[in-house]
C-alpha positions in Angstrom: -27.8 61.0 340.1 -29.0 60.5 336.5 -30.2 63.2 334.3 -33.8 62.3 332.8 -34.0 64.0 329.5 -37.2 66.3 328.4 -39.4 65.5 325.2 -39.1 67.9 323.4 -43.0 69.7 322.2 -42.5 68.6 318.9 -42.0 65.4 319.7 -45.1 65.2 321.8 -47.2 66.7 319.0 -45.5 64.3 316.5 -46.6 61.2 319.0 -49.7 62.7 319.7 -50.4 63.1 315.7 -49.3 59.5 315.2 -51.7 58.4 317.3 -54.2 60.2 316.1 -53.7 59.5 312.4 -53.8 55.6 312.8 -56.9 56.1 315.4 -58.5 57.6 312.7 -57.7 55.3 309.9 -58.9 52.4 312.2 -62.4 54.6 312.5 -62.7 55.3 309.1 -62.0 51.9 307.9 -64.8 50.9 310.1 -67.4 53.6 309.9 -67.4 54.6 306.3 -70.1 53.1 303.9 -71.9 53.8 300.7 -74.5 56.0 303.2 -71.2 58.4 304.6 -69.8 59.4 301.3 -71.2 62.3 299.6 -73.3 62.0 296.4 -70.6 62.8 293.6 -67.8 63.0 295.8 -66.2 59.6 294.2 -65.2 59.6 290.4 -63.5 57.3 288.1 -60.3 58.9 288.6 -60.7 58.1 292.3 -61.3 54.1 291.1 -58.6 51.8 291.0 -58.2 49.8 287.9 -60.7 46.4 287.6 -62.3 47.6 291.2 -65.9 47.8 289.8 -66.3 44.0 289.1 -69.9 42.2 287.9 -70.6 41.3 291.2 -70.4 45.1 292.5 -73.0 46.1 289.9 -76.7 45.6 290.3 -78.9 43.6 288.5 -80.3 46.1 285.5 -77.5 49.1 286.6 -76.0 49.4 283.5 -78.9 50.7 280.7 -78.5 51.3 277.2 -77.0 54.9 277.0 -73.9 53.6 279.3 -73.0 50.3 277.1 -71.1 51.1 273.6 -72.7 49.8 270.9 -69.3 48.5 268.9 -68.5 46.2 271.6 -71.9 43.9 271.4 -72.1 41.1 269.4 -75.0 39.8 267.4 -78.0 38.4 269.3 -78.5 35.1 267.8 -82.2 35.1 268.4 -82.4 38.7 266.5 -81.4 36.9 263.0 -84.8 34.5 263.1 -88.0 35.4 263.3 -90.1 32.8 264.9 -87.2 30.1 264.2 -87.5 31.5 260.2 -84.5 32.9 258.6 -85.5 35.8 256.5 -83.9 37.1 253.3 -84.7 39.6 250.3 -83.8 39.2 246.2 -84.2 41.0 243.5 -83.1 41.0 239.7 -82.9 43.4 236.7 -83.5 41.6 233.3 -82.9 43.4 229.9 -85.3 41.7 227.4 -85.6 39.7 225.3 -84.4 36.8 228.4 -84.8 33.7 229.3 -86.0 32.0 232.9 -82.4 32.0 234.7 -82.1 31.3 238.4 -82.5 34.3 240.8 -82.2 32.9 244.4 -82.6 29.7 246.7 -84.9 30.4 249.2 -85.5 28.0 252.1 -86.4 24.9 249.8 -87.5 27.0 246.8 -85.7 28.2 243.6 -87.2 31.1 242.1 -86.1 31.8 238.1 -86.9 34.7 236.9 -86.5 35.9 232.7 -88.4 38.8 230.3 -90.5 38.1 227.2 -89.8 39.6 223.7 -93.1 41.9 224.4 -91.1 43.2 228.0 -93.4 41.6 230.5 -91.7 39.7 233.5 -91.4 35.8 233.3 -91.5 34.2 237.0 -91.4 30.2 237.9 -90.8 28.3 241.2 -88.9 25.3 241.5 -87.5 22.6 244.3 -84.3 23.8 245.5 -81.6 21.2 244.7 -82.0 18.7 246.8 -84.7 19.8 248.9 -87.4 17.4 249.9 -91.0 16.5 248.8 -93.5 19.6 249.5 -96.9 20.8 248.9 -97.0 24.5 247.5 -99.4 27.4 246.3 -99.1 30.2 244.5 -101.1 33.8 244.1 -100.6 36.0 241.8 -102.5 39.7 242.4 -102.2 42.6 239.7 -100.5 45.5 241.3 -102.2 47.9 239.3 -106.1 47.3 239.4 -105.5 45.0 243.0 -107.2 41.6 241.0 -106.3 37.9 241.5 -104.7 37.1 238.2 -104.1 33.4 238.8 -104.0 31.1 241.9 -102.7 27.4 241.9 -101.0 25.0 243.9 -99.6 21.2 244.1 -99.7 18.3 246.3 -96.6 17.7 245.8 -94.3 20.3 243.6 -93.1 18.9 240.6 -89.5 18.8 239.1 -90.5 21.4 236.2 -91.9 23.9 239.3 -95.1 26.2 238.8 -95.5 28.8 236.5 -96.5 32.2 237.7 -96.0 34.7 235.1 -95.9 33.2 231.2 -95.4 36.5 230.1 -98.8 37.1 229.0 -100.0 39.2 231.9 -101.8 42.7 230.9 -100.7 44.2 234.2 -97.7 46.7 234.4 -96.7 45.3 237.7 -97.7 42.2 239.6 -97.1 40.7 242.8 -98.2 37.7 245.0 -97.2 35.1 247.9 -95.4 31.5 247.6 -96.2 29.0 250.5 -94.5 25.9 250.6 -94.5 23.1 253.4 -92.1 19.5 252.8 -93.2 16.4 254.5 -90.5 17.1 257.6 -92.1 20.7 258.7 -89.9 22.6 256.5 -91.5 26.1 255.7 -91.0 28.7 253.1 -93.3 31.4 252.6 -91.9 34.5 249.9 -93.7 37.6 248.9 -92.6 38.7 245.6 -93.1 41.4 243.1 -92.7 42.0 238.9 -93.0 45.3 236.8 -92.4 45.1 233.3 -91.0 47.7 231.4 -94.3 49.9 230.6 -94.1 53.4 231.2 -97.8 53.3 232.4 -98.5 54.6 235.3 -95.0 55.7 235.4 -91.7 54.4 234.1 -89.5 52.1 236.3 -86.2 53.5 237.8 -84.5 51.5 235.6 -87.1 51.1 232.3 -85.0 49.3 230.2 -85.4 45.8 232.2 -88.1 43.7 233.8 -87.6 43.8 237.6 -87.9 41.7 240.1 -87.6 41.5 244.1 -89.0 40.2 246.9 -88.5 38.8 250.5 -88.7 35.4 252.3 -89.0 33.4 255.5 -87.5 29.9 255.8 -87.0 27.5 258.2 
């Protein structure tokens, strides 16, 4: 007659917790969802590596607070304005000194020098190269807010348009260059001049004639 062995109790609680655990991981893996786990319960340390992919975040999740700043790149529509590329310019002329070149602006070259008598010298030119265009100028005294001069041309001539001779009474000055070519090219600047007069006050620099200025072109 064979002996039948007895199972031991710890072997029937080991089978019996066998059982159980892979009952329950077969439960869990089908019964838990984002609406079983407890708010906060999951953290990043819980997260494996690459888990969270794009298609596991929601359209407009992510909001400016969570994103660091040092990894975007430049917008390229941010550098335009209305399909314009703006710039600024500005010089510091010791007089006595003669009309030099300043900046190229769109399809503009604006020269800038100081008379003998310390007042601010201004002309515009064609940019090298650039093609035909209509332009106007305005020239407005910053001091007493009147239109000192006002001019255009149908079409702007090699030698440019003068805006300030050196002749002006006005401390400071300011005013607005429009140009348009023949192709739709457009280059609008807004400029200002202070000569070296220490009325109302004196400049931040009062030896020189300054000027400076920003512009649209495109």
């Amino acid at each position: 007659m064979r002996r039948i062995s007895r199972i031991s109790p710890t072997t029937v609680l080991a089978t019996v917790a066998l059982f159980a655990a892979l009952g329950g991981a077969a439960y869990a893996g089908s019964k838990i969802d984002g609406s079983t786990i407890e708010k906060g319960t999951v953290g990043s340390t819980q997260l494996a590596k690459g888990a969270v992919t794009k298609k596991a975040i929601a359209k407009d999740a992510v909001t400016g607070k969570a994103v660091k700043e040092s990894s975007l790149k430049t917008v390229p529509s941010a550098a335009t304005a209305g399909g314009l590329t703006p710039s600024s310019f500005s010089a510091r002329v010791t007089p006595p000194a003669a009309l030099a070149k300043v900046v190229k602006v769109g399809t503009l070259e604006l020269r800038y020098g100081c008379s003998g008598s310390s007042n601010p010298l201004v002309t515009v030119v064609p940019a090298a190269g650039a093609p035909p265009q209509t332009t106007r100028v305005s020239t407005v005294s910053g001091t007493s807010g009147d239109e000192l001069d006002s001019g255009g041309q149908g079409t702007l001539p090699p030698g440019g348009i003068v805006i300030l001779d050196g002749t002006e009474t006005g401390a400071s000055m300011n005013g607005t260059i429009n140009s348009l070519t023949e192709d739709g090219i457009v280059t609008t600047v807004q400029w200002a001049a202070r000569s070296t007069s220490f009325i109302p006050s004196p400049n931040p620099d009062d030896g020189n004639c300054l000027f400076w200025g920003t512009a649209l072109a495109g």
